[in-house]
KOLNUSE-593636 format. One record per residue (C-alpha): x, y, z; residue in three letters. Coordinates in steps of 0.05 Angstrom, whole numbers, always signed. Layout:
BEGIN
((X,Y,Z),"Ala") ...
//
This chain:
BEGIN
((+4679,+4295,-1067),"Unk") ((+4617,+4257,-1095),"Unk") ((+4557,+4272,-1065),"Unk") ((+4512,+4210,-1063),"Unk") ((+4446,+4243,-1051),"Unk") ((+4454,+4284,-1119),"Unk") ((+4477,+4218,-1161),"Unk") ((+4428,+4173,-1197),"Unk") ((+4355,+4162,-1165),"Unk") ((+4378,+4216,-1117),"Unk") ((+4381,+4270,-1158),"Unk") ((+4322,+4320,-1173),"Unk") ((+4275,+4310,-1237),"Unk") ((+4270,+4381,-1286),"Unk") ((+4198,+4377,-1293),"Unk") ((+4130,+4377,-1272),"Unk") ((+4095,+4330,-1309),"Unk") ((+4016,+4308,-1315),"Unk") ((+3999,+4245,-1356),"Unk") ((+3938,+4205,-1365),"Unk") ((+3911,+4130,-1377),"Unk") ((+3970,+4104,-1358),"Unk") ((+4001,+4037,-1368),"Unk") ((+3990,+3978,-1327),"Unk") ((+4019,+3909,-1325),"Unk") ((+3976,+3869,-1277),"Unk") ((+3913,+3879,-1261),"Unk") ((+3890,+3944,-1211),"Unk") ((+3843,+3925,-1148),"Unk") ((+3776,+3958,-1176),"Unk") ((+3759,+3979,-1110),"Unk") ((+3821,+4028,-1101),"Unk") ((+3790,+4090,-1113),"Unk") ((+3833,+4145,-1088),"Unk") ((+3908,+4171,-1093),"Unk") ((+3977,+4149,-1075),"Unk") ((+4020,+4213,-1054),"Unk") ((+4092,+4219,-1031),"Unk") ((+4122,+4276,-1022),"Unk") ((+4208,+4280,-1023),"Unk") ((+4269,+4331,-1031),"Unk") ((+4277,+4356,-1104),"Unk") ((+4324,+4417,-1105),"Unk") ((+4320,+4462,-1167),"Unk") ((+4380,+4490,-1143),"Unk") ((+4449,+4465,-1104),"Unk") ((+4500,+4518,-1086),"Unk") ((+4550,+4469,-1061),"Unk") ((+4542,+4404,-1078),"Unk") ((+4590,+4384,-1027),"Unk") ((+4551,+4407,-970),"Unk") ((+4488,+4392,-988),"Unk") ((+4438,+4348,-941),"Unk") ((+4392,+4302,-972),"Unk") ((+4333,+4327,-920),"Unk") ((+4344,+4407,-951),"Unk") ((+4313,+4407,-1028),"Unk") ((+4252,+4433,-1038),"Unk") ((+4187,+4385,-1033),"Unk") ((+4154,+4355,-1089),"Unk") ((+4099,+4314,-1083),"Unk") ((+4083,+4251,-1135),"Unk") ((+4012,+4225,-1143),"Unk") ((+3983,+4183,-1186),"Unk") ((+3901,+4176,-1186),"Unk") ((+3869,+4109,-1182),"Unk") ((+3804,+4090,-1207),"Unk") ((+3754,+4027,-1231),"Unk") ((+3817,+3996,-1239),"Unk") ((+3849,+4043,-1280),"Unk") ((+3916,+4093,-1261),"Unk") ((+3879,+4154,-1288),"Unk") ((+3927,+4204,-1283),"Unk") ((+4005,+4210,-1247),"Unk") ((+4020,+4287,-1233),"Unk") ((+4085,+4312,-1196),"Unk") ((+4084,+4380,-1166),"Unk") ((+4139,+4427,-1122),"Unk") ((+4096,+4443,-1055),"Unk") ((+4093,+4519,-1049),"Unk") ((+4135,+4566,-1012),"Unk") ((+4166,+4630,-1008),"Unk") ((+4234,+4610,-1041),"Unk") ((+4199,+4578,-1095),"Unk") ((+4157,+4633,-1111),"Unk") ((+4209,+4677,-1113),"Unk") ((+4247,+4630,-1162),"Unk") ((+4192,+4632,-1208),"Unk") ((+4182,+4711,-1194),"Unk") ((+4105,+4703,-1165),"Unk") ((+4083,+4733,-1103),"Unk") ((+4081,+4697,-1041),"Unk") ((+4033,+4635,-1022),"Unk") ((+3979,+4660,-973),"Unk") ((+3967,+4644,-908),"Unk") ((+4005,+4649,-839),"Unk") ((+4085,+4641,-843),"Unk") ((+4094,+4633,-770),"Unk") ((+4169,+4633,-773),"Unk") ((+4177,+4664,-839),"Unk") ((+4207,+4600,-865),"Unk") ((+4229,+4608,-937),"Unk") ((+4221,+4527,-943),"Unk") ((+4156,+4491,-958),"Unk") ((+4150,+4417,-931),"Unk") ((+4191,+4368,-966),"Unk") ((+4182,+4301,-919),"Unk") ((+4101,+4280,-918),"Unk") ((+4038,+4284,-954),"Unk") ((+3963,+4254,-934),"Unk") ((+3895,+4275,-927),"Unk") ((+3862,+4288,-858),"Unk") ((+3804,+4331,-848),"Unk") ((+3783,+4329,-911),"Unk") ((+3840,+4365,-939),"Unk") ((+3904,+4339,-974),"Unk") ((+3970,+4364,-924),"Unk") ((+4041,+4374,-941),"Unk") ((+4082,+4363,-882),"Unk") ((+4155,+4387,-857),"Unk") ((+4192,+4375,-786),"Unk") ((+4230,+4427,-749),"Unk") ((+4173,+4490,-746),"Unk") ((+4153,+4486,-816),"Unk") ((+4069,+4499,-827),"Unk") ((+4030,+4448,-871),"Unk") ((+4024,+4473,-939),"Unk") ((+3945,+4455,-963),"Unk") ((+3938,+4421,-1040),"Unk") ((+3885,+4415,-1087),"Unk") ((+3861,+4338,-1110),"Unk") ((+3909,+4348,-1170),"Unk") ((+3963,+4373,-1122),"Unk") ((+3967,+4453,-1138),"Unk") ((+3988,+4488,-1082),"Unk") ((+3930,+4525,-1033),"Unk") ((+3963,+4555,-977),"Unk") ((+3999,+4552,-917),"Unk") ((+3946,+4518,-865),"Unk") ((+3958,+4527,-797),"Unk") ((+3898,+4493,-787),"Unk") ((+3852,+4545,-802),"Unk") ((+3890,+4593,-757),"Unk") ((+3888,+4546,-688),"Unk") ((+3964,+4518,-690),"Unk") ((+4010,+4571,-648),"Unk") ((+4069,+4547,-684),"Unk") ((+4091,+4504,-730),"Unk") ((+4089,+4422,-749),"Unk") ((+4116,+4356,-755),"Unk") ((+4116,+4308,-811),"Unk") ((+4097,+4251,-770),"Unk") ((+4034,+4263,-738),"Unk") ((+3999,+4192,-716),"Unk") ((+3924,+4189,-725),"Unk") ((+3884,+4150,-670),"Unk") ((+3831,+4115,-703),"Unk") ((+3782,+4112,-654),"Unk") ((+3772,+4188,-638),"Unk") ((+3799,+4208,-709),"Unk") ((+3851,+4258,-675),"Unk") ((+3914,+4277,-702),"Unk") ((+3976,+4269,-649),"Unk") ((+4044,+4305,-666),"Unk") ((+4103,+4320,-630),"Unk") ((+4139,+4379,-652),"Unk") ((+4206,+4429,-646),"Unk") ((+4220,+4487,-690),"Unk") ((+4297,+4515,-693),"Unk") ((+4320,+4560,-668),"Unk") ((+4251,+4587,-644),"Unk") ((+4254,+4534,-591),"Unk") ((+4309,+4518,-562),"Unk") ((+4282,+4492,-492),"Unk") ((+4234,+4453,-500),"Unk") ((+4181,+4414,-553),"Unk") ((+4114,+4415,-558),"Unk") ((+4059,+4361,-566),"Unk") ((+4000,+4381,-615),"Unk") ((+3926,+4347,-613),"Unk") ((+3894,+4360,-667),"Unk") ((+3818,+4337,-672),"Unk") ((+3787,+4304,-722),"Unk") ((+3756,+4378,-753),"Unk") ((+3827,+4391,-767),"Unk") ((+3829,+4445,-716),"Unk") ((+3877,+4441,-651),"Unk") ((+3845,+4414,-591),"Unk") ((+3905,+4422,-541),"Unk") ((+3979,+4429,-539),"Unk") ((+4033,+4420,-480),"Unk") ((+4101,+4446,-472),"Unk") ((+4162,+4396,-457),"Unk") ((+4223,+4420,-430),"Unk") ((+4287,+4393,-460),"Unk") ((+4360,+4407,-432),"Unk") ((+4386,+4404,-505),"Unk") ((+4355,+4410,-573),"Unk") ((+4343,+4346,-611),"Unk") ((+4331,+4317,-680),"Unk") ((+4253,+4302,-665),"Unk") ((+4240,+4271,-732),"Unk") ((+4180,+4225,-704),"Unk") ((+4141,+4203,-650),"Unk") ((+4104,+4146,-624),"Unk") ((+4036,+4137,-593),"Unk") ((+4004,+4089,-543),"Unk") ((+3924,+4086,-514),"Unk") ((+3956,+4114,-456),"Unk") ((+4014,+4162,-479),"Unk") ((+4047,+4205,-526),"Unk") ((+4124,+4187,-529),"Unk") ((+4172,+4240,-547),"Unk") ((+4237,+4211,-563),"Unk") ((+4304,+4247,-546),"Unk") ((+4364,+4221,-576),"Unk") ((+4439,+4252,-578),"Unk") ((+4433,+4282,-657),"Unk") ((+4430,+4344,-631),"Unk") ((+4430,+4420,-652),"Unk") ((+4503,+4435,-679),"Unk") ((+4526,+4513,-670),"Unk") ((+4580,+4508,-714),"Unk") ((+4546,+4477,-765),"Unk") ((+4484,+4520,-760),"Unk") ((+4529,+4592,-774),"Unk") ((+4571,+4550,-834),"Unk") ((+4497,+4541,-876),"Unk") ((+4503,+4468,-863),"Unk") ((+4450,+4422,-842),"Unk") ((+4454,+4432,-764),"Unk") ((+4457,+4362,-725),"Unk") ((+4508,+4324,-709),"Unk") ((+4521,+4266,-656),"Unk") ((+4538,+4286,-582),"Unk") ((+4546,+4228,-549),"Unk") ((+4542,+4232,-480),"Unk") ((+4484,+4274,-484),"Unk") ((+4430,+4236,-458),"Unk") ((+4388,+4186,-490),"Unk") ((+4313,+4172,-469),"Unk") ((+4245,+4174,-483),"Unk") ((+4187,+4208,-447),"Unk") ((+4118,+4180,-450),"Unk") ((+4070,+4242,-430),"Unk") ((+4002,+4212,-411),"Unk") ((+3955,+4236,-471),"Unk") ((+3910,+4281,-427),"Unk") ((+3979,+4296,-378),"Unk") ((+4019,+4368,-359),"Unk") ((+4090,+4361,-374),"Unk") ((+4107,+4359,-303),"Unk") ((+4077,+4284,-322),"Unk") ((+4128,+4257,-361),"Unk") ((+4161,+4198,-345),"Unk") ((+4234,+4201,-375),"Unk") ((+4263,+4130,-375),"Unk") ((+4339,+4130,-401),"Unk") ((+4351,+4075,-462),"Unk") ((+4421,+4052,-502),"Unk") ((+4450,+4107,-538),"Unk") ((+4420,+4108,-610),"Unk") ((+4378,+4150,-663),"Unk") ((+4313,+4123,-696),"Unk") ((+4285,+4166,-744),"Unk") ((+4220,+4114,-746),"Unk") ((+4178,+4082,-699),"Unk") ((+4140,+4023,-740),"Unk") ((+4079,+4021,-680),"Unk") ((+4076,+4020,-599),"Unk") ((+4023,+4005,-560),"Unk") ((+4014,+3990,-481),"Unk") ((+4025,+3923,-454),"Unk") ((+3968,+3886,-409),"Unk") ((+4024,+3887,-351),"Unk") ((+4031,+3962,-355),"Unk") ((+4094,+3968,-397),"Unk") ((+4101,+4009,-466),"Unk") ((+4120,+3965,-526),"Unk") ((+4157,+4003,-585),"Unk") ((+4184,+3979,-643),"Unk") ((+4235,+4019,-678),"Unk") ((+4284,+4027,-734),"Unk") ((+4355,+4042,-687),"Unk") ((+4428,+4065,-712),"Unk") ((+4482,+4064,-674),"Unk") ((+4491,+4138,-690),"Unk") ((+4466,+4191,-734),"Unk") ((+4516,+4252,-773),"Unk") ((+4570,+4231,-730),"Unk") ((+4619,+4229,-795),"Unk") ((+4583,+4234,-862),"Unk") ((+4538,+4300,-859),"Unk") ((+4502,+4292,-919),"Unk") ((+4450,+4237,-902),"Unk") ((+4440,+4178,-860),"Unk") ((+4445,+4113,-908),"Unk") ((+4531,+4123,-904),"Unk") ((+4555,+4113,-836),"Unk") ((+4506,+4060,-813),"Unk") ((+4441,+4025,-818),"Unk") ((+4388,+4016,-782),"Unk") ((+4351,+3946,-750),"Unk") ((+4288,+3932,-718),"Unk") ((+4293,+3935,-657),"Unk") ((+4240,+3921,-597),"Unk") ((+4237,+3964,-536),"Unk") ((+4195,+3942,-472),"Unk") ((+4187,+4007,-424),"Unk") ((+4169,+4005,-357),"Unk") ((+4146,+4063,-331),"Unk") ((+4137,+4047,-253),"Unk") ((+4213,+4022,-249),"Unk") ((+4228,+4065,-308),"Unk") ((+4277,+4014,-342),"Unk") ((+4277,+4001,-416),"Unk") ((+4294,+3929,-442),"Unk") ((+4319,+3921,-519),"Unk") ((+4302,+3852,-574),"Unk") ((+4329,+3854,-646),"Unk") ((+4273,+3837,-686),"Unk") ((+4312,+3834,-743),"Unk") ((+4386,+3855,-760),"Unk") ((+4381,+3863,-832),"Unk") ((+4388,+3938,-854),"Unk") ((+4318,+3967,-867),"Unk") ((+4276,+4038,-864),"Unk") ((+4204,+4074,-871),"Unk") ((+4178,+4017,-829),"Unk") ((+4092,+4019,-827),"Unk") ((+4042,+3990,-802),"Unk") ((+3967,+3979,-816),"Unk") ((+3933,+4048,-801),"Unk") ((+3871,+4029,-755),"Unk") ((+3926,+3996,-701),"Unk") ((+3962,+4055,-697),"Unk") ((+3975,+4049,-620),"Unk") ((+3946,+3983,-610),"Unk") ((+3974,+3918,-616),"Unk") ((+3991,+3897,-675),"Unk") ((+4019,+3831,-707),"Unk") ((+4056,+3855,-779),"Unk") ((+4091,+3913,-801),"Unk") ((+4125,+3925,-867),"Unk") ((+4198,+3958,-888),"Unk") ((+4240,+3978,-943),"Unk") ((+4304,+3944,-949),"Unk") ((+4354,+4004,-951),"Unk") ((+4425,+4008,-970),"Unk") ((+4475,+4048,-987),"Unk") ((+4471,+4022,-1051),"Unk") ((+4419,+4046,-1100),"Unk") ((+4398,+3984,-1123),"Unk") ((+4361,+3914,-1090),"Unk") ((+4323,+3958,-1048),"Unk") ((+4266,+3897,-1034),"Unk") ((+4200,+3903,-984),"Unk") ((+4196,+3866,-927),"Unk") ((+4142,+3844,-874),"Unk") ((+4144,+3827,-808),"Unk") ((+4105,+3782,-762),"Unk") ((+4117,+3820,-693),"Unk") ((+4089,+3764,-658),"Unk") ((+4114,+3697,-683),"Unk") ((+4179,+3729,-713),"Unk") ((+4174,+3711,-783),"Unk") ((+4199,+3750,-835),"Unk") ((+4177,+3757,-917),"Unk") ((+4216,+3793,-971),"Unk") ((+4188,+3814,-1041),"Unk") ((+4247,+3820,-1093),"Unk") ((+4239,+3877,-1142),"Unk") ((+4282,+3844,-1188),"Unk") ((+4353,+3858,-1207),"Unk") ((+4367,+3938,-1204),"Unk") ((+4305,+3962,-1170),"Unk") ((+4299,+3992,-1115),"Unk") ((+4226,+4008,-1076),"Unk") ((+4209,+4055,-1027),"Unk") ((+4168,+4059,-961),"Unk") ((+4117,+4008,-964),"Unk") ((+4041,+4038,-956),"Unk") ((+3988,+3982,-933),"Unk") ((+3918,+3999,-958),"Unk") ((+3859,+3952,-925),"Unk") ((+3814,+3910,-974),"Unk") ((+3738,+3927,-956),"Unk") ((+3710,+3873,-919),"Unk") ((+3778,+3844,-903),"Unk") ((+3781,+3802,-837),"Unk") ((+3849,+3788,-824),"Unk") ((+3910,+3843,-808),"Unk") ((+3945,+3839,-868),"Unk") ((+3888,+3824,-912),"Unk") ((+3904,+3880,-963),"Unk") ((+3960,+3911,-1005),"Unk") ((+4030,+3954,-1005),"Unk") ((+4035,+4018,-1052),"Unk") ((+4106,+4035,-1067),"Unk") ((+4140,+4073,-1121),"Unk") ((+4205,+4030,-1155),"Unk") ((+4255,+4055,-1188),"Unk") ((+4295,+4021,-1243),"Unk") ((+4369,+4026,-1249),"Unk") ((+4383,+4011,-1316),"Unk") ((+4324,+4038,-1347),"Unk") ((+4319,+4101,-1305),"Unk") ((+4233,+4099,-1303),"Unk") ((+4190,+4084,-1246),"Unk") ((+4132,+4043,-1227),"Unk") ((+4081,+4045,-1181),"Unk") ((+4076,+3974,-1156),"Unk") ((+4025,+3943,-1113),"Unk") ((+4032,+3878,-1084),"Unk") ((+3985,+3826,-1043),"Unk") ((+4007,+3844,-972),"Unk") ((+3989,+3767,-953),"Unk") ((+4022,+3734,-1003),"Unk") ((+4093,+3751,-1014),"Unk") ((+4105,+3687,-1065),"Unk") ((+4065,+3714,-1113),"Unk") ((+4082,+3772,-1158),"Unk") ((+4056,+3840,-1162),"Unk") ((+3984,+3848,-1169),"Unk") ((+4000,+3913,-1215),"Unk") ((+4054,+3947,-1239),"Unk") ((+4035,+4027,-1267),"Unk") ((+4091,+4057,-1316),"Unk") ((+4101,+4123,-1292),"Unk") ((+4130,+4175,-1343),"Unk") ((+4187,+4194,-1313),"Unk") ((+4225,+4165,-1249),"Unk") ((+4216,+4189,-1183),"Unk") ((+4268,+4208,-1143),"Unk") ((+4278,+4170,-1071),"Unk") ((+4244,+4211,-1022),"Unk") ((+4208,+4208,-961),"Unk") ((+4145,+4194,-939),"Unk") ((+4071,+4186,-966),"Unk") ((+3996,+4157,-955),"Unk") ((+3940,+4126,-998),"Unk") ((+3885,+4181,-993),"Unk") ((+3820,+4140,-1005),"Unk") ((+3770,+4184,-1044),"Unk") ((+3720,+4173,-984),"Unk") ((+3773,+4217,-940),"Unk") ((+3785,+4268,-985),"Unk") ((+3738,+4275,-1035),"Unk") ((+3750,+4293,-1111),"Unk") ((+3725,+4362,-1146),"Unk") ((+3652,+4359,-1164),"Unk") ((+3647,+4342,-1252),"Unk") 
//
């Protein structure tokens, strides 16, 4: 059979690649000083093409440096680990292997601390990077996390901490465990959660008040697990719910309140209502590797959805936001667990082409969508605040596009309040970028470059 997440834009690129003064069509905000990072799957290897899972190639990371209004350089670099460096016959990446993963992280990439992060669900440590994106370590956050990670940590603005839920197979198998990490980039606190089953946990959500741990029936897979196969499938009839753990709780605090039967891989914000109740907004499937065991764009796609939680009654009430098929939903960073009035998408499909951007007013309901043109196809939207900006969406979206026909990339930024008008810039990248995961703008007041 045809595996779709080795065909086209899918498939890995050969080499690392560093190029300079590149190309732009448009004109670059001067004031975006600082890198665009995204870090995805790009196997250098496949032993069976039929079996393999779009979440298992080895991470790469893409960056591309901006400056004065100039793209000064675009680099792409595999993120360490113990298989790779035993591919290219080195010795092994320092620092602390927990779980003596031979996997690096493949899913996220941002700066915190100071310090540019590659990040991996399921147990995996963050693998530290250079400005230029050479591989430090492993960082366990110099030596205070007990176990491993998550890619989707959620930073509170106001106290500059790091929030992660996290589960590690098949070290845990009963339970999860919520991470605090403060803003030193050393782990202020973590709390055990109990779980009858192991879960997917790609993501979590966070509120003033709580941190929500989502568990959803994609669960751990036996059978699956002892074939080499990516090892989740969907057990319905497993329970579906989500715990909100008050931020400074026990687990004996949680308050579990069932929902509909689903998966969501992304949360786009939530945030606590004045009448007590936990707003969430969410990118829902019916169902996740239920069928098609390869990756999750086949068997359905996702909405936006809108879930009110009330955790006194504990009931859980559910709004479409929109039903249009869409992913890698974000928001503007400071609201992170606040309310919030837009969010922005990527317009997935099975497809690999008309992949457009979208933006959503939460509040009034209106909905914008930026065209790529015909054939291209952008990824997750990243919304970088102009200085001195006054309203939400005063600022812009970084995303990487790719072009069918031409197989290149750009790296496109648009006006995040105008959707009418066309790109402010459009950087040629040398060579395409595969579709991947997740990334962040890392301003060069957060992590700073190497002294010249």
């Amino acid at each position: 059979m045809i595996n779709m997440y080795l065909e086209g834009n899918y498939a890995p690129v050969a080499d690392e690649v560093t190029t300079f003064d590149l190309a732009i069509i448009g004109a670059l905000p001067e004031q975006l000083s600082g890198r665009y990072l995204r870090n995805g799957p790009n196997p250098w290897q496949v032993d069976n093409p039929d079996t393999h899972h779009w979440f298992m190639g080895a991470g790469m990371v893409h960056g591309v440096r901006l400056r004065d209004g100039r793209a000064e350089w675009y680099r792409n670099r595999y993120v360490g680990s113990r298989s790779l460096s035993e591919h290219r016959g080195q010795p092994d990446i320092a620092g602390r292997n927990w779980n003596n993963s031979p996997t690096g992280p493949n899913t996220n990439v941002g700066g915190f601390a100071g310090t540019t992060w590659a990040m991996v669900e399921a147990g995996g440590v963050p693998v530290e990077m250079t400005y230029e994106l050479d591989t430090v370590a492993r960082n366990d956050f110099f030596g205070t996390l007990p176990g491993g990670f998550t890619a989707h940590p959620k930073v509170d603005a106001d106290t500059g901490e790091m929030h992660a839920m996290v589960y590690s197979l098949p070290e845990w198998l009963d339970h999860v465990q919520y991470v605090v990490v403060a803003a030193d980039g050393k782990v202020r606190r973590t709390v055990d959660i109990p779980l009858e089953s192991p879960t997917m946990l790609h993501d979590m959500s966070l509120t003033e008040r709580y941190a929500v741990v989502y568990d959803f029936p994609c669960r751990l897979d036996l059978d699956l697990a002892f074939a080499g196969r990516f090892p989740f499938s969907w057990q319905p009839g497993t329970g579906s719910r989500v715990g909100l753990l008050p931020r400074e709780g026990e687990a004996a605090d949680v308050i579990w309140v069932d929902v509909p039967e689903c998966y969501a891989f992304h949360p786009m914000n939530a945030y606590d209502a004045p009448d007590g109740s936990v707003v969430i907004d969410l990118c829902v499937y019916d169902s996740m590797f239920d069928v098609h065991r390869n990756g999750p764009f086949q068997e359905n796609l996702a909405r936006l959805e809108r879930w009110v939680i009330n955790p006194t009654a504990r009931t859980s009430s559910t709004t479409v936001i929109d039903s249009s098929p869409q992913e890698f939903p974000r928001h503007r960073g400071r609201l992170t667990a606040k309310p919030y009035r837009f969010g922005y998408a990527a317009g997935v499909s099975a497809a690999q082409t008309a992949w457009p951007t979208i933006k959503h007013d939460v509040v009034s309901g209106e909905k914008w969508t930026f065209d790529h043109g015909p054939g291209r196809a952008a990824g997750e939207p990243v919304f970088i605040g102009r200085d001195g900006g006054i309203t939400e969406d005063d600022g812009w979206l970084m995303t990487f596009v790719h072009d069918v026909a031409s197989g290149t990339a750009e790296l496109v930024v648009l006006d995040a309040q105008d959707f009418t008008r066309p790109a402010v810039a459009r950087v040629a990248l040398p060579q395409r970028v595969p579709f991947g995961f997740h990334g962040n703008w890392v301003s060069d007041r957060s992590v700073p470059p190497p002294a010249t």
